[in-house]
C-alpha atoms as an extended CHARMM CRD file, in Angstrom:
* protein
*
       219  EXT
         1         1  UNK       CA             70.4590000000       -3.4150000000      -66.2600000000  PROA      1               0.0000000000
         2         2  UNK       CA             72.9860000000       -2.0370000000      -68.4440000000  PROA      2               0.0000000000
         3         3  UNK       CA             76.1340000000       -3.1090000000      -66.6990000000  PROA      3               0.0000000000
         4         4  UNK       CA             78.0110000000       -6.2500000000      -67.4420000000  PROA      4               0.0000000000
         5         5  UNK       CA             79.8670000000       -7.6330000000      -64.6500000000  PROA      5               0.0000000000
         6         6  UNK       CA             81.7090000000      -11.2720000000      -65.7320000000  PROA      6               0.0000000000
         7         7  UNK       CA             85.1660000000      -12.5460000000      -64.0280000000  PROA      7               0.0000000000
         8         8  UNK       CA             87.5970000000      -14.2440000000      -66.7280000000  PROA      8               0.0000000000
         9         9  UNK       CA             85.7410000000      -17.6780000000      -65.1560000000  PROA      9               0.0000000000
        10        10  UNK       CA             82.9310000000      -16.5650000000      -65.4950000000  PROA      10              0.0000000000
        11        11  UNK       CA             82.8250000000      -15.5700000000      -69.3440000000  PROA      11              0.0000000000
        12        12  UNK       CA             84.7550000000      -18.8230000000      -69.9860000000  PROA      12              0.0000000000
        13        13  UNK       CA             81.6780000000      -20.6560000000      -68.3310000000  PROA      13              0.0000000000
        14        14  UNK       CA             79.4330000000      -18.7740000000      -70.4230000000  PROA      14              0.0000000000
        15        15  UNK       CA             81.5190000000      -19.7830000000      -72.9560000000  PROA      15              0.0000000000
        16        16  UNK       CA             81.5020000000      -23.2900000000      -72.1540000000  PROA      16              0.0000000000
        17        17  UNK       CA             77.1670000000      -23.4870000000      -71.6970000000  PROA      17              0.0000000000
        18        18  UNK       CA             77.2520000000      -22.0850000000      -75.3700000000  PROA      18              0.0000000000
        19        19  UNK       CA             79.5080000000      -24.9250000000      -76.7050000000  PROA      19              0.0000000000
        20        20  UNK       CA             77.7230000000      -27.6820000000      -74.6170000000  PROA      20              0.0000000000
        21        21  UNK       CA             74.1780000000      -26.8360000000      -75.8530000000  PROA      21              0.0000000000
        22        22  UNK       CA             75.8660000000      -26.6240000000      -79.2150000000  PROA      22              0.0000000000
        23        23  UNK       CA             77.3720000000      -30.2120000000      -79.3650000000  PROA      23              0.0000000000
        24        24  UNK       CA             74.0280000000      -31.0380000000      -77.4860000000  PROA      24              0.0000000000
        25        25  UNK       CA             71.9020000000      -29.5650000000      -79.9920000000  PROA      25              0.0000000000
        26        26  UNK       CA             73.6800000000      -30.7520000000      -82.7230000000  PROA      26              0.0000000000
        27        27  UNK       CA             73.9440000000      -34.1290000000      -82.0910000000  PROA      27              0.0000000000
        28        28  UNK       CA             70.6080000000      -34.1710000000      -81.1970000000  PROA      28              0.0000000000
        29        29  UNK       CA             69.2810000000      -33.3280000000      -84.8170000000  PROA      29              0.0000000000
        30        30  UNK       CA             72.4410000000      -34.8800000000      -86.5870000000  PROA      30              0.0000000000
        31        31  UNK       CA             70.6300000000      -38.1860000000      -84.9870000000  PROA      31              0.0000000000
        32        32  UNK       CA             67.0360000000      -37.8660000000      -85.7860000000  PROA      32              0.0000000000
        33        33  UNK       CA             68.2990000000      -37.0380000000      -89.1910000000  PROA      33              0.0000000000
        34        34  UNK       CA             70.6130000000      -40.1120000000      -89.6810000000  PROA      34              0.0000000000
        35        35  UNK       CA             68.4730000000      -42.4810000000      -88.0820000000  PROA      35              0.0000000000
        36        36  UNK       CA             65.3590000000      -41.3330000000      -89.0650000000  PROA      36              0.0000000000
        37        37  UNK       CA             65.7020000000      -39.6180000000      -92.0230000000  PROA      37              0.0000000000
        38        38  UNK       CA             68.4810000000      -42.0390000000      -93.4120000000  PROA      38              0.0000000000
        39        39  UNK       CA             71.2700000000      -39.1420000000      -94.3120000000  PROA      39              0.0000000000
        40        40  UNK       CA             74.2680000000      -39.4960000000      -94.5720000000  PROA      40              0.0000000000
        41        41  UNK       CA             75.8490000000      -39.7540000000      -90.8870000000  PROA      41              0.0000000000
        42        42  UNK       CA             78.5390000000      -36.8410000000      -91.5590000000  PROA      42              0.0000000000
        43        43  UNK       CA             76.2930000000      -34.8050000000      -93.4340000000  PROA      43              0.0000000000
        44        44  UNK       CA             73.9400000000      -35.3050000000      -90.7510000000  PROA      44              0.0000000000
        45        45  UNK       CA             76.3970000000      -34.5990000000      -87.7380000000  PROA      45              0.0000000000
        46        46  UNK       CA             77.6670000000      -31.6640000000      -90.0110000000  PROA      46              0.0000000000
        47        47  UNK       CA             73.6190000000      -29.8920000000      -90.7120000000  PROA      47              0.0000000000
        48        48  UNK       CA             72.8710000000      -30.8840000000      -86.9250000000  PROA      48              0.0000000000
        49        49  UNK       CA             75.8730000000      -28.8320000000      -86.0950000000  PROA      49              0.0000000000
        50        50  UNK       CA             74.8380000000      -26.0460000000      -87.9580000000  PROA      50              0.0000000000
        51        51  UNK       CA             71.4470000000      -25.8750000000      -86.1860000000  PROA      51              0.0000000000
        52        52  UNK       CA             72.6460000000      -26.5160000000      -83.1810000000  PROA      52              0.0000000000
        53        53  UNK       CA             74.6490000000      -22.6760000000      -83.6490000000  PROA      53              0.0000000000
        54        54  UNK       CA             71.3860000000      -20.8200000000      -84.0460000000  PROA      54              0.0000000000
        55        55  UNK       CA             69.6940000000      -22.3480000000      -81.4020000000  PROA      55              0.0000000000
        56        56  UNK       CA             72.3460000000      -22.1870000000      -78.6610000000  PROA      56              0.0000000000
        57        57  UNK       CA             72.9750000000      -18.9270000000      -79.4910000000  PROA      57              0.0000000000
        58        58  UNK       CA             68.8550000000      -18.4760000000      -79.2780000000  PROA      58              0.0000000000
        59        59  UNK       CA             68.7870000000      -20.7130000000      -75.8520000000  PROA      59              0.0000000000
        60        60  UNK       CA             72.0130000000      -18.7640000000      -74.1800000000  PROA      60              0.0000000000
        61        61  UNK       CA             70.5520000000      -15.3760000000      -74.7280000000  PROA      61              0.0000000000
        62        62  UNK       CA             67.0200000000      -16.6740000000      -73.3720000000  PROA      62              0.0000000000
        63        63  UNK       CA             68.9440000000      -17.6750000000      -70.4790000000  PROA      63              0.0000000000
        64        64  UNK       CA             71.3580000000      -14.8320000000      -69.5500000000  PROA      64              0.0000000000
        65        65  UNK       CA             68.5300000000      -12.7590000000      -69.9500000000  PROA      65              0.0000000000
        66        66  UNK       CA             66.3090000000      -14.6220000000      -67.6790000000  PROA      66              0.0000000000
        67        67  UNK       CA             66.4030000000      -13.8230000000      -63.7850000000  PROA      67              0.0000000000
        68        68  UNK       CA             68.8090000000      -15.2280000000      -62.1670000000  PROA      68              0.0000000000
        69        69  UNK       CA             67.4910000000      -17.6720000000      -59.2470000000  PROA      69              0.0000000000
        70        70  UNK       CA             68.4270000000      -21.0770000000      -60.6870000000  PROA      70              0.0000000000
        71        71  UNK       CA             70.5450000000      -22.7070000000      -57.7940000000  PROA      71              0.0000000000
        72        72  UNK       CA             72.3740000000      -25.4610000000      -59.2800000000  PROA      72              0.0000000000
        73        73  UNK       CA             73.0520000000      -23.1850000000      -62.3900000000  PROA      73              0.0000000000
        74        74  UNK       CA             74.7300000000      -20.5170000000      -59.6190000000  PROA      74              0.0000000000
        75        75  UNK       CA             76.7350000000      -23.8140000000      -58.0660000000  PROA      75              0.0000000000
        76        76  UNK       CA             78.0520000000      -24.7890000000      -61.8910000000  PROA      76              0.0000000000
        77        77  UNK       CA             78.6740000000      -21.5200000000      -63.2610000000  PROA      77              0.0000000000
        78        78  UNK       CA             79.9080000000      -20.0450000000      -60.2040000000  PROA      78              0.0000000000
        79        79  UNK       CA             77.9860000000      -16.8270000000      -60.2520000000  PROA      79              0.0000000000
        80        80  UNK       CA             76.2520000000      -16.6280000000      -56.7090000000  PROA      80              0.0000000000
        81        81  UNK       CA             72.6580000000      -15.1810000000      -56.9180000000  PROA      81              0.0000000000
        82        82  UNK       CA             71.6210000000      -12.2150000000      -54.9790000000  PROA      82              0.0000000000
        83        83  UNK       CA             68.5940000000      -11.5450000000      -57.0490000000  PROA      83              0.0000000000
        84        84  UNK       CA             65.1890000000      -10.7410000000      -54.6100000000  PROA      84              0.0000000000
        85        85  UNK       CA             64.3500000000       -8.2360000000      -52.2420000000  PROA      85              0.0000000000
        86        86  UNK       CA             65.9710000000       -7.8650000000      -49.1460000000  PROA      86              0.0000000000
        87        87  UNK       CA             65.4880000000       -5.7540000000      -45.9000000000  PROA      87              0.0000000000
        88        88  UNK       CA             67.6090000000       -4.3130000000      -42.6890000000  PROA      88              0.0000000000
        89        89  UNK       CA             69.3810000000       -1.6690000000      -41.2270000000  PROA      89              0.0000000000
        90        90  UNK       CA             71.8930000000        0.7530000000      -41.9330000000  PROA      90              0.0000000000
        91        91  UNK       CA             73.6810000000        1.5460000000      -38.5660000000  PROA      91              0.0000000000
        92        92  UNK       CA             75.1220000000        5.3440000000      -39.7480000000  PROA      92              0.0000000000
        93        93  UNK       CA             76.6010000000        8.5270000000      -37.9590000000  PROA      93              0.0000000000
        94        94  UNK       CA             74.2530000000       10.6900000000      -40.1070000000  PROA      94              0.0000000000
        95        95  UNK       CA             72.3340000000       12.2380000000      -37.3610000000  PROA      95              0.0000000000
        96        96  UNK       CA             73.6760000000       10.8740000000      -34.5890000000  PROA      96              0.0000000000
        97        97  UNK       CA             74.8460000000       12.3720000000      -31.5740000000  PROA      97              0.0000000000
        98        98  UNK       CA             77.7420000000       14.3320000000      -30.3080000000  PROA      98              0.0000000000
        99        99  UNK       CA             78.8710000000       11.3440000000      -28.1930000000  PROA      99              0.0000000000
       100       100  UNK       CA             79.8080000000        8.8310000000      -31.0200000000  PROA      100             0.0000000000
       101       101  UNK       CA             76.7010000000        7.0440000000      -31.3070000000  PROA      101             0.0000000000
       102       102  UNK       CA             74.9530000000        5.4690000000      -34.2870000000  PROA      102             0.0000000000
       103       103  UNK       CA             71.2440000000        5.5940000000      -35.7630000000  PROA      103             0.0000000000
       104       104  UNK       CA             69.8800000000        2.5230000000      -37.0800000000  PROA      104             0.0000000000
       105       105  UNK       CA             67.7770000000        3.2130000000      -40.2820000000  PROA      105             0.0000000000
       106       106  UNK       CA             65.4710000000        0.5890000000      -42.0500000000  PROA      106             0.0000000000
       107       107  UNK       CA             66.5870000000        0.0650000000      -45.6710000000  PROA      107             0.0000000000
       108       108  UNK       CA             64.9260000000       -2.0000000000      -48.4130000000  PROA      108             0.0000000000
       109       109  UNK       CA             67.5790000000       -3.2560000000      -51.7140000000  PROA      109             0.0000000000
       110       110  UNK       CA             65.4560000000       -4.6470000000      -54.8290000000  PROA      110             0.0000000000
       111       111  UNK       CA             68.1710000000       -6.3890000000      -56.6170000000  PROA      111             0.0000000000
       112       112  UNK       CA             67.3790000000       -7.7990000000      -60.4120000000  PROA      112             0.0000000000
       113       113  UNK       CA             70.4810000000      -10.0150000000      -61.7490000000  PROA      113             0.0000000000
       114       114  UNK       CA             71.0030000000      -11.6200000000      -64.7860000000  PROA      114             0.0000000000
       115       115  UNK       CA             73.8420000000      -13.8090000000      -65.1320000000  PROA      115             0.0000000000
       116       116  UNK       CA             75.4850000000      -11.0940000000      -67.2430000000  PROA      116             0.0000000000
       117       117  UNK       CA             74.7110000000       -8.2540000000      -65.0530000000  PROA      117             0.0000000000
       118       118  UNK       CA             72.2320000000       -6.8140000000      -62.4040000000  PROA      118             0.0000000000
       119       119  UNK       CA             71.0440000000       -3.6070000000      -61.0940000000  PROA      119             0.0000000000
       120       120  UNK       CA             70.2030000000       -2.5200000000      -57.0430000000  PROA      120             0.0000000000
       121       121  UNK       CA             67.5050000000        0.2690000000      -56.0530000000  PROA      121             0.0000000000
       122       122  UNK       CA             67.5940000000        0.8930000000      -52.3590000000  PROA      122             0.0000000000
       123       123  UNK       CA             64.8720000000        2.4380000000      -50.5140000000  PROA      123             0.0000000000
       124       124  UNK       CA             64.8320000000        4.1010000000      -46.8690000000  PROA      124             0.0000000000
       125       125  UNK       CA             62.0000000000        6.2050000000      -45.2400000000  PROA      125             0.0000000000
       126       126  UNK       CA             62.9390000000        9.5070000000      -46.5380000000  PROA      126             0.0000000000
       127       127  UNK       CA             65.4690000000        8.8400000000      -49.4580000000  PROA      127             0.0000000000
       128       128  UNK       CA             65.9100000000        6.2500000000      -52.7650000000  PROA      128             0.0000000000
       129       129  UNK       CA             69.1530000000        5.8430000000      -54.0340000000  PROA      129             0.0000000000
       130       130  UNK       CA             69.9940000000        3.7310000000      -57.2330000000  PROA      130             0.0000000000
       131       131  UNK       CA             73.4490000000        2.7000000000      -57.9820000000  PROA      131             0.0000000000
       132       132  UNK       CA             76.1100000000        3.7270000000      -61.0910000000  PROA      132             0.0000000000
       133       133  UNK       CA             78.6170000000        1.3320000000      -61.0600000000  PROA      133             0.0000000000
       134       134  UNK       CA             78.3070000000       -2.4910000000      -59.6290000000  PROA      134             0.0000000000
       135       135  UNK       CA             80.6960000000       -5.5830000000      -59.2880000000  PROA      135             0.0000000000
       136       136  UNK       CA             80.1640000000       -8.8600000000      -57.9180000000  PROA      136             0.0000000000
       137       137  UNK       CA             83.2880000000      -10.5520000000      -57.0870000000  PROA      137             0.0000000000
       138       138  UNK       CA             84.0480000000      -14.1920000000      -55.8480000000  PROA      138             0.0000000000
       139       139  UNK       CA             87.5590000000      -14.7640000000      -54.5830000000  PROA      139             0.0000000000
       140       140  UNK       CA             87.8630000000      -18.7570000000      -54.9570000000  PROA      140             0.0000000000
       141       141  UNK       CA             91.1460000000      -18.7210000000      -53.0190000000  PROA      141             0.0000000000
       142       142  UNK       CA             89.7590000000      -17.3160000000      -49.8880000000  PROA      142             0.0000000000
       143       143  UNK       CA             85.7180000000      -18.4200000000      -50.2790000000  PROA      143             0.0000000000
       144       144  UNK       CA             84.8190000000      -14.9590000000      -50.3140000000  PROA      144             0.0000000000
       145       145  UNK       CA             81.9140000000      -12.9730000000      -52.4840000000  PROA      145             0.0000000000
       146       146  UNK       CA             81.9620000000       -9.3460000000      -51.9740000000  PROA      146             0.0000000000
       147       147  UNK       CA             78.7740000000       -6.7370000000      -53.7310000000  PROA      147             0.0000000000
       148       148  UNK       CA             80.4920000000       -3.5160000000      -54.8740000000  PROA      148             0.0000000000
       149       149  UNK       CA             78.7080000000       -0.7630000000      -56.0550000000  PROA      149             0.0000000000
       150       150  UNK       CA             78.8930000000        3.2130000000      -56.2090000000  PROA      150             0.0000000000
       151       151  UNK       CA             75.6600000000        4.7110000000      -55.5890000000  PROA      151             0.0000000000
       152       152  UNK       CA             74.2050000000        8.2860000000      -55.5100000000  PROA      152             0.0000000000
       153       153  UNK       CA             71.0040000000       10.0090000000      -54.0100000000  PROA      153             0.0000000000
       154       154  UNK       CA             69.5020000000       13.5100000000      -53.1010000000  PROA      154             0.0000000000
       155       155  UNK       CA             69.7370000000       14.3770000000      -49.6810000000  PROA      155             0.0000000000
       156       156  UNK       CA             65.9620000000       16.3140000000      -49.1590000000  PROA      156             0.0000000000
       157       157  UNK       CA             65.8370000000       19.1020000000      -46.3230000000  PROA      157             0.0000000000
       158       158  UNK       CA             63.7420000000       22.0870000000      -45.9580000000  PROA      158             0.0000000000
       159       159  UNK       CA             66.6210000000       24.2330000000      -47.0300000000  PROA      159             0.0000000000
       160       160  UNK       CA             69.1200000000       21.9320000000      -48.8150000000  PROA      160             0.0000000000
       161       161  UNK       CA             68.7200000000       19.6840000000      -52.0160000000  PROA      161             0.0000000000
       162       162  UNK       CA             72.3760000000       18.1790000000      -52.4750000000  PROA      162             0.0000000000
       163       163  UNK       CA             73.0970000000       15.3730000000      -55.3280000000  PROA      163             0.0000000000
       164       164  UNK       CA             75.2960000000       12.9290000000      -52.9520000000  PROA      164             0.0000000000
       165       165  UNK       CA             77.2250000000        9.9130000000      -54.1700000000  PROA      165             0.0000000000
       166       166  UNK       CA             78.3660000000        6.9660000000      -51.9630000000  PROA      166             0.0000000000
       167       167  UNK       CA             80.3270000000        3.5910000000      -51.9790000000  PROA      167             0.0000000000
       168       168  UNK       CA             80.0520000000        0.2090000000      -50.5140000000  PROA      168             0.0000000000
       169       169  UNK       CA             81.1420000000       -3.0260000000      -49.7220000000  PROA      169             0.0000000000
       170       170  UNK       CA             78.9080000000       -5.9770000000      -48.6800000000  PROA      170             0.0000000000
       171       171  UNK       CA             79.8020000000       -9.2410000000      -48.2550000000  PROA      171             0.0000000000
       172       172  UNK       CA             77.4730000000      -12.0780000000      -48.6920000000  PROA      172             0.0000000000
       173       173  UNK       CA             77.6650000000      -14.6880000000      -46.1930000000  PROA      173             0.0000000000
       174       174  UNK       CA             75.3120000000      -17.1810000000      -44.5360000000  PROA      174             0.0000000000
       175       175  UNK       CA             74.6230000000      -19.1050000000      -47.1360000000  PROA      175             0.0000000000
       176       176  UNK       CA             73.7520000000      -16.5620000000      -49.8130000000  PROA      176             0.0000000000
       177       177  UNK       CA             71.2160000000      -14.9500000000      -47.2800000000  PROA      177             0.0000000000
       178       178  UNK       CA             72.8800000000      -12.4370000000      -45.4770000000  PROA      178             0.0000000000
       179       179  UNK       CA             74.3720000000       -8.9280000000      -47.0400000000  PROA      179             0.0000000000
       180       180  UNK       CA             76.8960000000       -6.7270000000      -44.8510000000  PROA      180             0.0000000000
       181       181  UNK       CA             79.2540000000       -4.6860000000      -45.1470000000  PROA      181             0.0000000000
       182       182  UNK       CA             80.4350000000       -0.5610000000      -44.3910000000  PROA      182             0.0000000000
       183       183  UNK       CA             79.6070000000        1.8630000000      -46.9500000000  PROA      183             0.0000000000
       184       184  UNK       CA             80.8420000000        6.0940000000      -46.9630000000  PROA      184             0.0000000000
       185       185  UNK       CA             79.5170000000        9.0750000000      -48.8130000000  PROA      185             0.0000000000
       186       186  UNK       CA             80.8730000000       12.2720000000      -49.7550000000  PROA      186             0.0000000000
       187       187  UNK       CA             77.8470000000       14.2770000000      -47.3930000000  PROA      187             0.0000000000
       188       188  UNK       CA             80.0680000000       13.3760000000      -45.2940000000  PROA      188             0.0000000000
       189       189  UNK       CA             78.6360000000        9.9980000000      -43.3870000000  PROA      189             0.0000000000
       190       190  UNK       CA             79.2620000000        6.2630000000      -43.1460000000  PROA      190             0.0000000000
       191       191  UNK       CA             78.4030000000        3.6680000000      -41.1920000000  PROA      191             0.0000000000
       192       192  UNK       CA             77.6500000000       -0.3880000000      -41.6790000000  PROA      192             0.0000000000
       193       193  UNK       CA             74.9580000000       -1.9000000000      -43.4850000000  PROA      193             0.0000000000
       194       194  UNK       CA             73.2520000000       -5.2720000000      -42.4810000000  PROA      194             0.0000000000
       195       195  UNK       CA             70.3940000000       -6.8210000000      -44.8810000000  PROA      195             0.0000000000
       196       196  UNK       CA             68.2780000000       -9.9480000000      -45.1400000000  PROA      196             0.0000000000
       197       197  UNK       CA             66.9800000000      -12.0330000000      -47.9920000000  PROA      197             0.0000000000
       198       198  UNK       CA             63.0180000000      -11.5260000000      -47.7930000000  PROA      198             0.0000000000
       199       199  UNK       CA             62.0610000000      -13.1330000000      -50.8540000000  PROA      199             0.0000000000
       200       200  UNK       CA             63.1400000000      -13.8230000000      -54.4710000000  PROA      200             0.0000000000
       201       201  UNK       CA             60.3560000000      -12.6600000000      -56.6910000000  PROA      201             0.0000000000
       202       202  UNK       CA             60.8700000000       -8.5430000000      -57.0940000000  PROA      202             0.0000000000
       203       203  UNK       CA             59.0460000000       -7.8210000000      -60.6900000000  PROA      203             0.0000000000
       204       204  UNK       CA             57.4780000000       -4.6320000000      -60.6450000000  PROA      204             0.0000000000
       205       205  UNK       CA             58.2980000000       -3.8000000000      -57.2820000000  PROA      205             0.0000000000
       206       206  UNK       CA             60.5010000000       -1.0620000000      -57.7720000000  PROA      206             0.0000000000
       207       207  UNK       CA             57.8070000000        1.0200000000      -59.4400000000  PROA      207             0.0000000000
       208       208  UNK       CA             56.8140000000        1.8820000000      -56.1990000000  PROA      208             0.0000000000
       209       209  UNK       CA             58.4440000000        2.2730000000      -52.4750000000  PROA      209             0.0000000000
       210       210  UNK       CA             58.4800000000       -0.7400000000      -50.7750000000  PROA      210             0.0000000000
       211       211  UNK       CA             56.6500000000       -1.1820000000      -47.3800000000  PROA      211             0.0000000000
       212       212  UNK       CA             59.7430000000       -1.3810000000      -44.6630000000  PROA      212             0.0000000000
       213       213  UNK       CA             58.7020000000       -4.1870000000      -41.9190000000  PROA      213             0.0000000000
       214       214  UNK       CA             60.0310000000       -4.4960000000      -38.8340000000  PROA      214             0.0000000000
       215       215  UNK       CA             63.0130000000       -6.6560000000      -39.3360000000  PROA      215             0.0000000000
       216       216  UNK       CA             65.4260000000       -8.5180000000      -36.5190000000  PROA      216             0.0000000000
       217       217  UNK       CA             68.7900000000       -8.2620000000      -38.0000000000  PROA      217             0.0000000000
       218       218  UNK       CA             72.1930000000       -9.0070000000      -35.8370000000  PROA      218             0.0000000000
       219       219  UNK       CA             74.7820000000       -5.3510000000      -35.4490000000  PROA      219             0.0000000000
């Protein structure tokens, strides 16, 4: 999870969670210390201060690290969560038929986000794919949240082995539950992409392919 994906809101909130744990934090010890210790109450509020820098700096990196499924920290911070495992169906022209028809394919994502980045594995029957670039964007103005990400995966045949790189856009809808969006490659195919959220918990799950279920999901 080596990309960091932040909005100019989002950093200031980030920002802003440091600072608040800081005053928190500080005044916190700059009060045990004057009222229990008897200091001084400026020298106290000014030591209390100075803790309270280490340990929001400890606390903040605890929690940006930490997976990111805390709902009222998405609704205060802004950053939606899309962390979990979801499953669907990409609806594609790879394979289809002469007359403009479509092939629906099941497809699992396995997304882990932190709140200062995340990364997406997706699986399908006969092909992984894992993705290079990523950005989550929320557009306030219009109440929008879009998952943009450039992706790239082998395409395995009996007598072709071709590196292939795609793009996509989903957007995120229903609540936070819902992924979909069109997506295009380079082989060359596209087509739409329509996900569920299954569950939240993904640890260790990528290490292997994940099982694709039957799912119901609306073209």
């Amino acid at each position: 999870m080596a990309n960091i994906a932040l909005s100019t809101g989002e950093f200031k909130k980030a920002l802003l969670f440091v600072s608040i744990t800081t005053i928190a934090i500080g005044g916190l010890v700059g009060s045990v210390r004057h009222f229990g210790f008897g200091d001084n109450g400026i020298q106290a509020l000014t030591l209390g201060l100075g803790s309270g820098v280490s340990w929001a700096i400890a606390v903040s990196v605890w929690a940006f690290q930490r997976p990111w499924t805390t709902k009222w920290l998405a609704r205060w911070t802004g950053r939606p969560i899309i962390h979990g495992v979801w499953f669907g169906h990409l609806r594609t022209n790879y394979g289809a038929s002469n007359d403009g028809g479509s092939t629906a394919i099941p497809i699992a994502f396995v997304i882990k986000q932190t709140y200062l980045g995340y990364s997406l594995l997706s699986y399908t029957e006969r092909q992984d794919s894992e993705t290079l670039i990523e950005s989550l964007s929320v557009d306030d103005r219009h109440n929008t949240i879009h998952l943009r990400y450039i992706y790239e995966f082998y395409i395995r045949k009996p007598n072709e082995r071709k590196l292939t790189t795609g793009a996509a856009e989903l957007k995120l809808i229903e609540g936070g539950k819902r992924l979909f969006g069109h997506y295009l490659t380079n082989s060359p195919t596209q087509g739409f992409a329509d996900l569920v959220l299954v569950q939240r918990e993904c640890h260790g799950i990528d290490s292997k392919r994940p099982a694709l279920p039957p799912v119901t999901v609306r073209l």
